[in-house]
C-alpha positions as CSV (number, residue, x, y, z in Angstrom):
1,X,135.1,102.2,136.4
2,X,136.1,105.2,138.1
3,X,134.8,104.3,142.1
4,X,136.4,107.5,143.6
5,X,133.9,110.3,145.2
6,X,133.2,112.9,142.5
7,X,133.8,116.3,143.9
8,X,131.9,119.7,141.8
9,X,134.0,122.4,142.3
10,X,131.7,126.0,141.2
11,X,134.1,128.9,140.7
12,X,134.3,131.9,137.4
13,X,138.2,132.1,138.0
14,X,139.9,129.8,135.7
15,X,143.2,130.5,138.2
16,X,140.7,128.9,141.2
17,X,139.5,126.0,138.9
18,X,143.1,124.9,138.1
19,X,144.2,125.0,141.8
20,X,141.4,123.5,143.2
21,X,141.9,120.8,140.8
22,X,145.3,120.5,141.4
23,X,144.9,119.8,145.2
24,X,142.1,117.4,144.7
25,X,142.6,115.3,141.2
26,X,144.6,112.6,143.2
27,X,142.0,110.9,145.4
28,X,138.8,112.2,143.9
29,X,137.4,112.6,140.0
30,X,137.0,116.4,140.2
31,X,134.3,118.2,137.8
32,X,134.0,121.9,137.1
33,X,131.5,124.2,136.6
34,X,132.3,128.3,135.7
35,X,128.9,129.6,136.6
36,X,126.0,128.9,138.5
37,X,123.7,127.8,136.1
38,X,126.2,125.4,134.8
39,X,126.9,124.4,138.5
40,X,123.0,123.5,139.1
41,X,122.9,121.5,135.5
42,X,125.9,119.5,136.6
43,X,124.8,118.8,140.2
44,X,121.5,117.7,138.8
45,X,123.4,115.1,136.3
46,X,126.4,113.9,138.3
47,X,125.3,113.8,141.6
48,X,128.4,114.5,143.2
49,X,129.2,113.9,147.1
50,X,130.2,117.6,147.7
51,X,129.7,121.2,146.3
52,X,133.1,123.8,146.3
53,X,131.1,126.9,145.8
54,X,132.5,130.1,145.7
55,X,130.1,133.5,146.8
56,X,131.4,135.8,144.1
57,X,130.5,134.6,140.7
58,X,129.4,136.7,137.4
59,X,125.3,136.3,137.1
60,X,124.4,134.4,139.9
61,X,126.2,134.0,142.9
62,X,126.7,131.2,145.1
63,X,123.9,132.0,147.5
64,X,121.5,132.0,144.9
65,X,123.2,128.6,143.9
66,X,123.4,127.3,147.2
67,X,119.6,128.2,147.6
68,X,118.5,126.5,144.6
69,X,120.1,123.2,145.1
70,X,118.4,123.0,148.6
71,X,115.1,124.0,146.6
72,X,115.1,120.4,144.6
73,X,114.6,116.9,145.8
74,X,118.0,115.2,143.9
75,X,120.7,117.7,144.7
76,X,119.3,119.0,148.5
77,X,121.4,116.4,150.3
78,X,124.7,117.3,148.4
79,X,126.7,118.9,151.2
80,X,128.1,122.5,150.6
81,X,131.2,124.3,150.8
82,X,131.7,128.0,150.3
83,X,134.8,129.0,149.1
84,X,135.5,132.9,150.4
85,X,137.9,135.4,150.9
86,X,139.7,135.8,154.6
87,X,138.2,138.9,155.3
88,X,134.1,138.0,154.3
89,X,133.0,136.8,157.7
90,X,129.4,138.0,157.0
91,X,129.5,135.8,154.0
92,X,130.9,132.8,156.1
93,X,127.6,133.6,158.5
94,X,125.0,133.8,155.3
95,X,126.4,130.9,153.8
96,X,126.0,129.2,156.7
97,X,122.6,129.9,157.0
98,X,121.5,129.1,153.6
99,X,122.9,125.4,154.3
100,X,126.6,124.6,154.2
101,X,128.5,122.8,155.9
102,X,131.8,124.6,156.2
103,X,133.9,127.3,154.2
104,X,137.3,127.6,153.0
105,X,139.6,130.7,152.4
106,X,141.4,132.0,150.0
107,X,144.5,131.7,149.0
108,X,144.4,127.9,149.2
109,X,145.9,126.0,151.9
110,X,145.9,122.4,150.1
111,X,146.3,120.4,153.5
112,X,142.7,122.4,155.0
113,X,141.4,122.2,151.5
114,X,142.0,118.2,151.6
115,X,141.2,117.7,155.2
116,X,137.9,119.7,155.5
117,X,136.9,118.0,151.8
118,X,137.7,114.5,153.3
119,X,135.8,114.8,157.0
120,X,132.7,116.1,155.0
121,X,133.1,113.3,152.3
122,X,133.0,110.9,155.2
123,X,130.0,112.5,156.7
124,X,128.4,112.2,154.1
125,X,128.5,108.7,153.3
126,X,128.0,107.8,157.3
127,X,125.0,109.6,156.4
128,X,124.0,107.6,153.2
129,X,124.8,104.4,154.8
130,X,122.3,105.1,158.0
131,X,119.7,106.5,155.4
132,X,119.6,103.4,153.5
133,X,119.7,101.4,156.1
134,X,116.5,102.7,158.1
135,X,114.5,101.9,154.2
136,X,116.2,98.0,154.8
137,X,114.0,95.0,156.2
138,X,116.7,93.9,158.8
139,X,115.6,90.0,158.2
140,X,115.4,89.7,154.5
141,X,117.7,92.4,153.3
142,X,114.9,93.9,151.1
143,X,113.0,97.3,151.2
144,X,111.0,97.9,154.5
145,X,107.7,99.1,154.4
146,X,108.9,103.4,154.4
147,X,111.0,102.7,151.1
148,X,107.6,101.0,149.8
149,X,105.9,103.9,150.4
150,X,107.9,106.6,149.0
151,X,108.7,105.0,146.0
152,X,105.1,103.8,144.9
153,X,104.7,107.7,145.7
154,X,107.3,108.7,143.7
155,X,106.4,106.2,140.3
156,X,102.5,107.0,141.1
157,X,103.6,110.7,140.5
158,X,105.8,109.9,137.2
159,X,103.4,107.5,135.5
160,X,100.5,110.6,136.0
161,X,102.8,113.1,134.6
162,X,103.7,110.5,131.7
163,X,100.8,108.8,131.0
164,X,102.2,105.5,132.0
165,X,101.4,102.5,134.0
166,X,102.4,100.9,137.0
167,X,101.4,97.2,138.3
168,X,101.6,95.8,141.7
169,X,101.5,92.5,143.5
170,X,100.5,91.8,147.1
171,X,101.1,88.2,148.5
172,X,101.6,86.3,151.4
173,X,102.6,83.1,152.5
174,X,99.9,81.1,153.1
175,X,99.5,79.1,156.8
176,X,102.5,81.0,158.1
177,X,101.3,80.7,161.7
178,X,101.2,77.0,161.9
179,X,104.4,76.7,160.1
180,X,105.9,78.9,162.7
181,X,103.9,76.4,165.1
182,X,105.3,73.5,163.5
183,X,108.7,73.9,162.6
184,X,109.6,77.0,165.0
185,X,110.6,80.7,164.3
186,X,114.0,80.1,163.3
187,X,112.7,78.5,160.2
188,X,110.0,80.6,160.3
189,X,112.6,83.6,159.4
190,X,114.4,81.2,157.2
191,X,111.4,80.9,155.1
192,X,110.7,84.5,154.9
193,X,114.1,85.0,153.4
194,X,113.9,82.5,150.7
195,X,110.4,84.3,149.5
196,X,112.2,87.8,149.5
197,X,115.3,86.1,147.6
198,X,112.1,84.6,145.1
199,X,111.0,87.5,144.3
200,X,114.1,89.7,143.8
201,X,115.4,86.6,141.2
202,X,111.8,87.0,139.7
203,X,111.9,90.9,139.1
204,X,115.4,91.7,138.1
205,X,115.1,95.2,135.8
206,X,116.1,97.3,138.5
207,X,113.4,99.9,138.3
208,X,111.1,97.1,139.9
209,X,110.9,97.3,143.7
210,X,110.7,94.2,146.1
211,X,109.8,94.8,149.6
212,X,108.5,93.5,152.9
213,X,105.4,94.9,153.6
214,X,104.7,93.6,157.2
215,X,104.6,90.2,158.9
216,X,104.6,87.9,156.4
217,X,103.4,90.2,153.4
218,X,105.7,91.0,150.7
219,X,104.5,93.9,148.2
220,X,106.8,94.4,144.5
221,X,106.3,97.6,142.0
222,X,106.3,97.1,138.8
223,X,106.6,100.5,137.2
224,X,105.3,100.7,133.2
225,X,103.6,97.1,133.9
226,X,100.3,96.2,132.5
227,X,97.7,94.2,134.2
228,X,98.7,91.0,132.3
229,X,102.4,92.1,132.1
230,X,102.1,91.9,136.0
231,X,99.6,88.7,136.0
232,X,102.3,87.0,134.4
233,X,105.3,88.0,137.2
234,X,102.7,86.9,139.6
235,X,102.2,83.3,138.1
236,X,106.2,83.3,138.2
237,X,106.8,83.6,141.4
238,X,103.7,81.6,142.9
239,X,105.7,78.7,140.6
240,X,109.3,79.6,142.0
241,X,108.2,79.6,145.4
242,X,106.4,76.3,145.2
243,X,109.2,74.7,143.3
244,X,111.9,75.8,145.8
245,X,110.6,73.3,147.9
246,X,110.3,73.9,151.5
247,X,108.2,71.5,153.4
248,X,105.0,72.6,155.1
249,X,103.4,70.0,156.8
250,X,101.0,72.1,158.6
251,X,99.6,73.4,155.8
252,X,96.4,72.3,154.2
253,X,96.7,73.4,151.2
254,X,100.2,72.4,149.7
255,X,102.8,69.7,150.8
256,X,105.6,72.0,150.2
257,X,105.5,76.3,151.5
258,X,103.2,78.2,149.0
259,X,101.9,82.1,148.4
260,X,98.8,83.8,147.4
261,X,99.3,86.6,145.2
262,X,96.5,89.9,144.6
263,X,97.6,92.1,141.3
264,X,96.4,95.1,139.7
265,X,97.3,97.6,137.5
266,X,96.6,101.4,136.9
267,X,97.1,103.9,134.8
268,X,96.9,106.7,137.2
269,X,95.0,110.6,135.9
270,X,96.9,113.9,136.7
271,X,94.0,114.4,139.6
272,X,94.6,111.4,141.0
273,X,97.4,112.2,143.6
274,X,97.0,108.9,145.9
275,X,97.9,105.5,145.0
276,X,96.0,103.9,147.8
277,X,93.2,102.8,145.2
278,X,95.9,101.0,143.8
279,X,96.7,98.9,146.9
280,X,93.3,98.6,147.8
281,X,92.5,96.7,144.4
282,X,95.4,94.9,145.3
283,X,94.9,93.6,148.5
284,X,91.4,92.9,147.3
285,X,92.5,90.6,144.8
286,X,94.9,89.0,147.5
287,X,91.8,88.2,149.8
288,X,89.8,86.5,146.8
289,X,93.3,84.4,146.2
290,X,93.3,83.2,150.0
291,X,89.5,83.3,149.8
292,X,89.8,80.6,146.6
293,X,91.6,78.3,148.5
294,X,95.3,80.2,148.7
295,X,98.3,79.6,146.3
296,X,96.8,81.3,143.2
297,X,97.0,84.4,141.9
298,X,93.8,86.4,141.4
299,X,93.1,90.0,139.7
C-alpha cells in the first residue's frame, strides 16, 4: 500500500497538470483534477494532505473552490496553495484571505514548488498529530472525554438522518477507591489500563468507540446497535474483565477487580438534536447495576 502523502493538484491546463506532476510524482502519489467541480468531488473522496489550486480556471475559479472546501466539515482542514501568475499580487492577497497557506508562481520553479509543498506537508501532519493527541486519554491510550463527545454527536446526527440506531454502555469499576487504598495508585493506573485494553479487545469493528469518560468511568458507542445487540457486548466485557483476574481484596463484592455496566439504546427522531437522553438512560441503568450489588449489567 501506497503510504506516501497524496497531493491534489486543481489546474484546466493540461501543460500545468503534466509539469506539476512531473516535479512531484517522486515522493508523493499526485492526483489531478481539471476543474473545480471535479477538484471539490476529489477532495471530498481522497482526502489529500494539500490542495495546488490554480485562480484561473474555466467555470469556477479557484476562489470559489477554495471557498467551498472551507464551507464543509471533511475537506476545511486540507491546506491550500494557490498557484498564480508573477504579476497577480491582488490575487496572492485574496487568496490569502479566503484561507491558503501560501502561493506559487508561474513558470514553475521545481526546487520552490517541492520545498513550499514539503514545509506545508509537514505542517500539516505536526498539526494532525497535536489534534489527535488533545482527543487521547494520556493513561490508557483511548479516546478522552472531547472525542466522546463529538463523535456520539456526530453518529446521533447520522442515525436521525438514517433512521438507524445507536447503543451505549456506561460502566465503572466497582470499589475503585479502596483499591487505590489498598494496593496504591500505581496499580491503581495499572488497572485502569487493563479495563481500557478489555474493552477495545471486546468492540473491535472500528466504527465502535472506546473511551475514558472520567475517573474511573469508561463510556463505548456502538453505532447501528440494538438494545440486546449492546446487552450482549456489555455481558462480554463484565466476563473479560472478571476473568482477567486482577486481585481486589478490598472489595466486597468480588475476589478478583470487577465493573458495573448501564446500557441503552435509541433510535433517535429528526427533532431530536441531543443525545443527552441517551446518556442519561445510560447512566441510569449504571446506578441500578451498582445499586443491585455492582458487577452486573442492567438496562
Amino acid at each position: 500500500m501506497d503510504e506516501r502523502p497524496r497531493v491534489l493538484v486543481v489546474d484546466d491546463n493540461r501543460m500545468n497538470l503534466q509539469l506539476l506532476h512531473n516535479i512531484l510524482s517522486q515522493r508523493y502519489q499526485v492526483s489531478v483534477a481539471i476543474n473545480g467541480e471535479q477538484a471539490l468531488k476529489r477532495a471530498e473522496t481522497l482526502r489529500p494532505g494539500l490542495i495546488l489550486l490554480d485562480i484561473k480556471m474555466e467555470g469556477m475559479d479557484g476562489y470559489e473552490v477554495c471557498r467551498r472546501l472551507g464551507e464543509q466539515e471533511t475537506t476545511q482542514h486540507i491546506p491550500v496553495i494557490f498557484v498564480t501568475a508573477k504579476d497577480q499580487q491582488e490575487d496572492e492577497r485574496k487568496g490569502l484571505e479566503l484561507g491558503a497557506v501560501d502561493y506559487i508562481t508561474k513558470p514553475f520553479h521545481p526546487a520552490i514548488v517541492e520545498v513550499r509543498v514539503r514545509n506545508h506537508l509537514e505542517l500539516k501532519r505536526q498539526r494532525d498529530t497535536l489534534a489527535r493527541l488533545s482527543r487521547i486519554d494520556g493513561l490508557t491510550g483511548i479516546a478522552n472525554r472531547r472525542q466522546f463527545d463529538d463523535v456520539l454527536m456526530e453518529e446521533w446526527n447520522h442515525a436521525s438522518r438514517t433512521g438507524g440506531c445507536i447503543g451505549l454502555i456506561l460502566l465503572d469499576i466497582d470499589h475503585f477507591k479502596p483499591f487505590n487504598d489498598h494496593y496504591g495508585h500505581v496499580a491503581g493506573d495499572d488497572a485502569l489500563k487493563v479495563v481500557a485494553r478489555v474493552l477495545s479487545d471486546t468492540l473491535p469493528r472500528t466504527t465502535d468507540l472506546v473511551a475514558r469518560y472520567g475517573g474511573e468511568e469508561f463510556v463505548c458507542v456502538l453505532p447501528g446497535t440494538d438494545l440486546a445487540g449492546v446487552l450482549t457486548v456489555a455481558r462480554k466485557i463484565q466476563e473479560a474483565v472478571v476473568e482477567r483476574g486482577i486481585p481486589h481484596a478490598a472489595s466486597s463484592t468480588h475476589a478478583n477487580l470487577t465493573v458495573s455496566l448501564g446500557v441503552a439504546s435509541a433510535q433517535p427522531k429528526p427533532e431530536e438534536r441531543d443525545p443527552e437522553k441517551l446518556i442519561s438512560l445510560a447512566d441510569e441503568a449504571l446506578y441500578k447495576a451498582k445499586a443491585s450489588g455492582r458487577n452486573q449489567v442492567s438496562v
